[in-house]
N, C-alpha and C positions, 0 to 999 in steps of 0.2 A: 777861251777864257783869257784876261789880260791878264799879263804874268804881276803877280806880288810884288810888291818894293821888299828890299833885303830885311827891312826892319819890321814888314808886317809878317817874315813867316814866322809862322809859332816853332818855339823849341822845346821838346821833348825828351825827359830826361831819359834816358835809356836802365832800366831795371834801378834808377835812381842817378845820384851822380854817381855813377860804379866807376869813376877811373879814380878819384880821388877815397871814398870811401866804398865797404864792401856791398859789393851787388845785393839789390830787396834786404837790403836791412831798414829798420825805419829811421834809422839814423840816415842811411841813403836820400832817403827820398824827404826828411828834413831841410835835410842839405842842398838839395837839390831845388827846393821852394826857397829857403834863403836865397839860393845863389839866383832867383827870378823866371826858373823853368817856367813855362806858360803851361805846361803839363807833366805827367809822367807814365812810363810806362814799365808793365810788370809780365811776369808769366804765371801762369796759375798752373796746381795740379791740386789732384785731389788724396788725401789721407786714408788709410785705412779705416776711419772712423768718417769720412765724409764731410773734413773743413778742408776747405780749399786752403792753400798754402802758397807762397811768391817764392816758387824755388824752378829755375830753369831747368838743371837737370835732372834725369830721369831717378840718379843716384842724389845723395849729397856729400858722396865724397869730398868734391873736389873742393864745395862752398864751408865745409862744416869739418871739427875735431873727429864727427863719426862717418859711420859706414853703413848703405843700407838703400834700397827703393821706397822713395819716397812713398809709393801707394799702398806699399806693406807695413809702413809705421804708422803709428796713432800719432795726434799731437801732442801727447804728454812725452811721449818719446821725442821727436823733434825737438820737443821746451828745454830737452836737458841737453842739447848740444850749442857749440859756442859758432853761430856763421858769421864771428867776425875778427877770429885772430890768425887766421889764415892770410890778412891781406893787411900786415901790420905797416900803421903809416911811416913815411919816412920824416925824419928830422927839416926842420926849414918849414918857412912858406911857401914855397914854389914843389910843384910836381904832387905825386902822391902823399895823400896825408894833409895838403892844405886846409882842408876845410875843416880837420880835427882843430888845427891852429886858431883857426880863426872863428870857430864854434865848439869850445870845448865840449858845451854839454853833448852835444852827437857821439861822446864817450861814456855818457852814461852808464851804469848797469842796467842789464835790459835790451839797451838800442838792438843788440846785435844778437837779441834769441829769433825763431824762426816769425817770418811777419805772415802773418795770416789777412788774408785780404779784408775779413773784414774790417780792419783796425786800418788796414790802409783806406779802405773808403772813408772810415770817421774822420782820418785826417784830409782829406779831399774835401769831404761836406762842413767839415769847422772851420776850412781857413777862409780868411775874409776874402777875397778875391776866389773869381771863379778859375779852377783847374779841370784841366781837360784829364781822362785816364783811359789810356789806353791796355786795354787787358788781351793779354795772348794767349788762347788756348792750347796746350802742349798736347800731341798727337803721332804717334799711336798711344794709347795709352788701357790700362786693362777694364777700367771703368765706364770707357766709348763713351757715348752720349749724356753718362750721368754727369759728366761734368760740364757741359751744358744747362741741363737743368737746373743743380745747385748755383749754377752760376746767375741764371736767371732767376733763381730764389732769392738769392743774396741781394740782389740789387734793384729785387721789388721790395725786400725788406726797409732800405734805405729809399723807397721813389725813386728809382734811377733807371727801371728797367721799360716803364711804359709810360715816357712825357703825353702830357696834356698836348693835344691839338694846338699847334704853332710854335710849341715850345723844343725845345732839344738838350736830351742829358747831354750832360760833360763827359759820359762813357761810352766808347767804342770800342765794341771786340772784333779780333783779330786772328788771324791765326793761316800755316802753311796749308792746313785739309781743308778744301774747300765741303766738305762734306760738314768741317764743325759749322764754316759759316753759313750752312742750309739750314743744321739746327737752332742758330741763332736767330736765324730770318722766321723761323716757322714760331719759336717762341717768344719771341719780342719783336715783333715787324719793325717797331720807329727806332729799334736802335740800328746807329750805323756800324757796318758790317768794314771790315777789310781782307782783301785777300793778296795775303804776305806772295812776293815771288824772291826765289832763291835764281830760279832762271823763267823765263816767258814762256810759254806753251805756243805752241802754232798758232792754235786757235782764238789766244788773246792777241797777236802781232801787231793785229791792226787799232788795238785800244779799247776794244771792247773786254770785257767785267761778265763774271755770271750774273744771271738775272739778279738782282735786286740790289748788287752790290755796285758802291759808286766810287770808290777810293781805292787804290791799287797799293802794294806797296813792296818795291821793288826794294834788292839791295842796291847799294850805291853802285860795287861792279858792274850791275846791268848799266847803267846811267853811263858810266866812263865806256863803256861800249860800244850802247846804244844809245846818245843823247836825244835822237829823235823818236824816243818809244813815250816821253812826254809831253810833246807836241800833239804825238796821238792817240795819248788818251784824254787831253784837254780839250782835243776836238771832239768826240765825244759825250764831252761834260762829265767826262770821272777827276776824280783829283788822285793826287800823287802824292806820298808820305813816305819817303826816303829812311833806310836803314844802313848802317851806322854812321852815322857822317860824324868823323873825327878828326879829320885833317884838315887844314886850311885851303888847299886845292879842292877838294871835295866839296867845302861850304860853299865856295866861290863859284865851282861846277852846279850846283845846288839854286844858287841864286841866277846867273844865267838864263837856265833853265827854267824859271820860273815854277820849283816843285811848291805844294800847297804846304810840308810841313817838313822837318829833319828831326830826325831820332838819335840822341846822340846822348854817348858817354861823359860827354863833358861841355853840360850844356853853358857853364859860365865862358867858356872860350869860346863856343857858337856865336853867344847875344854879343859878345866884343866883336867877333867876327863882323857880325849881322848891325855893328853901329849902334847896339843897344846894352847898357849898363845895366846889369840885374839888380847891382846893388843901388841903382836912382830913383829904386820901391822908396817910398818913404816907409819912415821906421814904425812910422801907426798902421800902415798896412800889413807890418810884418810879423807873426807871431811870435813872440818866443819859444824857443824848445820847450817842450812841453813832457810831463812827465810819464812815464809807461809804466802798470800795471802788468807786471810780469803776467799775474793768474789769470786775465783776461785774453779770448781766443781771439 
């Protein structure tokens, strides 16, 4: 494959802009479309009542005012915790907290109760430009493959789970178990698959992927390690989508490298990285914040 120019990789907002505002809040991922993300990315788990939920970990302790596994509360339980003053912004325009400055509304009441993915799809499928979403299935989890399913419910509910012949959603699941992305493969063939690595297996060294799957996607560590593990998977024909890429060496390593996409915490420092202005969206492209209906899932 011939490597990407800096400016055509897509940037991927990481569980939203989570370095400026607080991780999968919808204010995050607001923010994160203002500031020109080409996409975004989430983790999904499933409710004691079976709505999937954009909470990475297994608790919410650490994102939220309460305490508790996430697969043993319902969403009205969730509804009544705060996941966003835990990661109060700082004063100024620069650092954390900028984007409150310069989008106040991303302070709303609301922005910061728990985001249920369906409400993140609706902001995906409203906004006028097309967004990539990448969704990450969390594993092990007590519910196994049910979250698979609903996952694949949800997103034939919105058209998203089985494009038309020649067409391609804007959604790809993800995830460290190669076991979820069998189930994904087995209930939605034409979606694409990734399979996340934290380290390489033997058996992928050489660049190959499990059947069906085309996209890999490594941590950046592997990268600064192994920068020749994306030569071979582009020989191949798999592509590469890099996680976290937050540092300017990193992006740099990134682009060298020729990887197909970067996932990152802070994707307005990316696209300056990468030569590209998020903010030179024209303003008719750009939505305004938009208002949230607390009682909606």
């Amino acid at each position: 494959m011939p490597p990407r120019a800096a400016a055509d990789i897509p940037v991927i907002a990481h569980r939203g802009a989570s370095e400026d505002v607080p991780e999968h809040t919808l204010a995050a991922y607001e923010s994160a479309l203002l500031q020109g993300a080409d996409g975004l990315e989430c983790d999904v788990r499933l409710t004691a009542d079976m709505h999937l939920v954009c909470v990475h970990d297994r608790r919410v302790n650490r994102t939220s005012n309460g305490r508790g596994v996430v697969s043993t509360l319902e969403l009205a339980q969730l509804r009544q915790l705060d996941f966003g003053s835990w990661k109060q912004p700082a004063p100024g325009a620069e650092g954390p907290g900028a984007a409150y400055v310069e989008y106040p509304d991303l302070r709303r009441e609301g922005a910061h109760r728990v985001l249920t993915l369906e409400r993140l799809l609706e902001l995906v499928v409203d906004h006028p430009r097309r967004v990539e979403l990448a969704i990450e299935t969390k594993h092990p989890t007590r519910y196994a493959g049910l979250v698979e399913e609903h996952l694949v419910a949800l997103l034939d509910r919105f058209g998203l789970a089985h494009p038309r012949l020649g067409e391609r959603s804007p959604v790809r699941v993800m995830s460290f178990s190669a076991l979820s992305v069998r189930r994904i493969r087995r209930l939605a063939p034409s979606l694409e698959t990734v399979l996340l690595l934290d380290r390489v297996p033997l058996r992928f060294r050489d660049g190959s992927l499990p059947r069906g799957v085309r996209i890999a996607g490594p941590g950046i560590h592997i990268l600064r390690t192994h920068p020749e593990y994306v030569e071979r998977l582009h020989s191949l024909g798999n592509r590469v989508h890099v996680w976290t890429v937050d540092q300017a060496s990193d992006i740099d390593l990134c682009v060298e490298l020729g990887v197909d996409a970067i996932i990152s915490n802070r994707p307005k420092a990316v696209l300056a990285r990468l030569g590209r202005d998020g903010a030179r969206v024209s303003a008719g492209s750009q939505p305004a914040v938009t208002g949230l209906n607390p009682d909606k899932p």
